[in-house]
ZAPA-692362 format. One line per 3 residues: number of its first residue (from 1); for each residue x, y, z of C-alpha. Coordinates in Angstrom, 2 decimals. Layout:
BEGIN
NUM	X:Y:Z; ...;
END
This chain:
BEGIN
1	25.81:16.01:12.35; 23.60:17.80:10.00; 23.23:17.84:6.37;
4	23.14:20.96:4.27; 19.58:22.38:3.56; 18.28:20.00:6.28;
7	16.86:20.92:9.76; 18.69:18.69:13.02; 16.91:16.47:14.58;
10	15.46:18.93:17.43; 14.30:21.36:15.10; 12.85:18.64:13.08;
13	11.14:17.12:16.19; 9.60:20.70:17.34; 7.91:20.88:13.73;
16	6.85:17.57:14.24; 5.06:18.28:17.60; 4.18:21.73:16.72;
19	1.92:19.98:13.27; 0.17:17.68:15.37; -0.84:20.50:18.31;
22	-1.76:22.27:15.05; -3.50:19.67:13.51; -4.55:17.63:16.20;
25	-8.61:18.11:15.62; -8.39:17.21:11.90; -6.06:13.84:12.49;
28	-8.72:12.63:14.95; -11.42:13.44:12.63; -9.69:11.54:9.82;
31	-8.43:8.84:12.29; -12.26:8.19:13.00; -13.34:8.72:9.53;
34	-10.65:5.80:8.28; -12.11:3.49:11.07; -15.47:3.64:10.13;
37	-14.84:3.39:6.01; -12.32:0.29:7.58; -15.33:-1.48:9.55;
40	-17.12:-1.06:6.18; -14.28:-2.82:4.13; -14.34:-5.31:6.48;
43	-17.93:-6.29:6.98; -18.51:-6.26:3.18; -14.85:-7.32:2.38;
46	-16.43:-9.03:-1.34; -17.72:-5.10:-1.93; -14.56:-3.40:-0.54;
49	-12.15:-5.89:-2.97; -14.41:-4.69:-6.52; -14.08:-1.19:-5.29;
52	-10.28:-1.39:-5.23; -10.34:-2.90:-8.45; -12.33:-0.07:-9.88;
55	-9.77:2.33:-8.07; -6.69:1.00:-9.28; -8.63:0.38:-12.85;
58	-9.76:4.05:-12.97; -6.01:5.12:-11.98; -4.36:2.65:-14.58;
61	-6.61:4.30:-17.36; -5.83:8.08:-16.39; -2.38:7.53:-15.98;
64	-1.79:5.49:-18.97; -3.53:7.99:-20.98; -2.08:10.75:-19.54;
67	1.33:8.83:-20.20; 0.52:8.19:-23.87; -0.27:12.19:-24.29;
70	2.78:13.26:-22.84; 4.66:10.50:-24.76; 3.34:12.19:-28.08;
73	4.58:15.50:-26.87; 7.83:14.58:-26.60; 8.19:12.39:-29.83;
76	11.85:13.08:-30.82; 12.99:12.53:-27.44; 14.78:9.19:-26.66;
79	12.57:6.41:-24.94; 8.97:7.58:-27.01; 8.59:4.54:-27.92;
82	8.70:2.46:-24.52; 6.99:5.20:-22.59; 3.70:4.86:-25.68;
85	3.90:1.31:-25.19; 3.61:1.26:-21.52; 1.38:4.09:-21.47;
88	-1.09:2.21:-23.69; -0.44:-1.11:-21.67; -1.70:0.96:-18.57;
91	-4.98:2.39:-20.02; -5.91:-1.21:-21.64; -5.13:-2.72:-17.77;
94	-7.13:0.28:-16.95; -10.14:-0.24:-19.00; -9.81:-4.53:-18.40;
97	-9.78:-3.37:-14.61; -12.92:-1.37:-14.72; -14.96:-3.34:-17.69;
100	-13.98:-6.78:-15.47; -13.21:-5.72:-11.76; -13.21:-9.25:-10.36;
103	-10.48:-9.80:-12.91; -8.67:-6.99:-11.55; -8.85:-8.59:-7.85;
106	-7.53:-11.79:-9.59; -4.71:-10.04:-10.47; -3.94:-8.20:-7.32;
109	-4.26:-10.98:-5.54; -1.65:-13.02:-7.88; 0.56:-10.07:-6.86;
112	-0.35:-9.74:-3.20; 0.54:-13.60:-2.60; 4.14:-12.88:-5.16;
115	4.91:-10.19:-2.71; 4.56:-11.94:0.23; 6.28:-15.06:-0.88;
118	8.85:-12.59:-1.74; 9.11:-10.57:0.75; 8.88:-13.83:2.95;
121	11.58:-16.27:1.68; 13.97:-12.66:1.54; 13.08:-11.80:5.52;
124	13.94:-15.53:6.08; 17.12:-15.76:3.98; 18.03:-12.30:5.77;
127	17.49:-13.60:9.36; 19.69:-16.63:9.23; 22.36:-14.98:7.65;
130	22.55:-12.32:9.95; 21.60:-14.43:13.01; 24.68:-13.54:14.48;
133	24.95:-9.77:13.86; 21.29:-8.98:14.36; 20.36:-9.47:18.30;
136	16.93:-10.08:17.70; 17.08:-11.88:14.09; 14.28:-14.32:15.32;
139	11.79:-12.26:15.21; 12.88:-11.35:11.53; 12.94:-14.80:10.85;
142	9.21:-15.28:12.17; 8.07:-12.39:10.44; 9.27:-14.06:6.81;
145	7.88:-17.20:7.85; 4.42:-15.66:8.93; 4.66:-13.81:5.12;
148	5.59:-17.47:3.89; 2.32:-18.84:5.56; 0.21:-15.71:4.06;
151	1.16:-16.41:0.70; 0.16:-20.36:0.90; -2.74:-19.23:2.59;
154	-4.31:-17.37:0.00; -2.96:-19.65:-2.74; -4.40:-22.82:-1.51;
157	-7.58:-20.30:-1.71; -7.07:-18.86:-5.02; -9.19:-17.94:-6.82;
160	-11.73:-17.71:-4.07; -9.85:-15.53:-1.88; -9.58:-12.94:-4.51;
163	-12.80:-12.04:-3.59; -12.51:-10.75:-0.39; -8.73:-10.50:0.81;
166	-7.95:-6.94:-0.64; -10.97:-5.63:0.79; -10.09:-7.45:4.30;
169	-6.30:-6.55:4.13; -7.34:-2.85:3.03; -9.86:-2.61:5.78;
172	-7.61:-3.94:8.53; -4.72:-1.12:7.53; -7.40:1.69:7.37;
175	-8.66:0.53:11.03; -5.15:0.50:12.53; -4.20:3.87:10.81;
178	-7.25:5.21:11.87; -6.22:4.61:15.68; -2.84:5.91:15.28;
181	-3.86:9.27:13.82; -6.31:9.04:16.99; -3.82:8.23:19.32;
184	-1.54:11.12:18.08; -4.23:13.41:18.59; -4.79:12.63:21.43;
187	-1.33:13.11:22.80; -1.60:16.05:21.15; -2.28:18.10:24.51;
190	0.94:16.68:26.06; 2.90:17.67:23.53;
END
């Protein structure tokens, strides 16, 4: 079954494999290129956890400005007055981020550990209500619990984890997306 405007499946795959034979060369130059930045993060994870706070600062501050501009250019439209508001809320999160960036990874922490207690307790609450559709609902369930333990982890830490964890956590995913764009490329030629 196919859906109007949409390729099928097979002429979806071929583009697929036909992009990576393309591309191959540049994904295992970036796969190698996010491996090495990701052994950075995580040797100097304290270094790696400011930077992302100066990122995420320097991306608040554009966007919320950016937001606030197009907000005045579209004064007589419903909803000016929210989208200012949170426009200026981003910049001065923006500007906190980048005067204060070990305030920022404070912050992002506080929300890393919310999202995996979230994300935990719902994987959990999901796993043993489904236990009996779901074939395999214990690995869901060990998943949420894992998430569960993350979150206490780096709370019974706090704030001394916020130094390091986002820089760690950031390095780790770089590393492992780094090898799969290698891997990819490399399967390129049996494509």
């Amino acid at each position: 079954m196919t859906t109007p405007g949409l390729p099928d499946v097979e002429t979806l795959r071929r583009q697929i494999k036909d992009a990576i034979k393309t591309h191959s060369k540049m994904f295992m130059f970036e796969g190698v290129v996010l491996i090495l930045f990701g052994l950075m993060a995580i040797a100097l994870p304290v270094v790696s956890t400011l930077t992302i706070g100066l990122i995420v600062g320097a991306a608040l501050l554009v966007g919320g400005v950016v937001q606030v501009v197009s907000s005045f250019k579209h004064s007589r439209e419903s909803g000016f007055w929210l989208s200012l508001v949170v426009g200026a809320l981003a910049a001065i999160v923006g500007l906190l981020f980048l005067f204060d960036p070990s305030s920022g990874a404070l912050s992002l922490t506080l929300l890393l550990i919310a999202l995996f207690l979230a994300e935990g307790v719902t994987k959990i609450v999901a796993a043993i209500q489904m236990r009996d559709v779901l074939p395999n609902w214990g690995w869901t369930l060990v998943s949420g619990l894992i998430s569960v333990v993350l979150a206490g982890i780096l709370w019974s830490g706090f704030p001394i984890t916020a130094a390091w964890v986002l820089g760690l956590l950031v390095g780790i995913n770089m590393v492992f997306f780094g090898v799969t764009l290698i891997v990819m490329a490399a399967s390129a030629k049996k494509l």
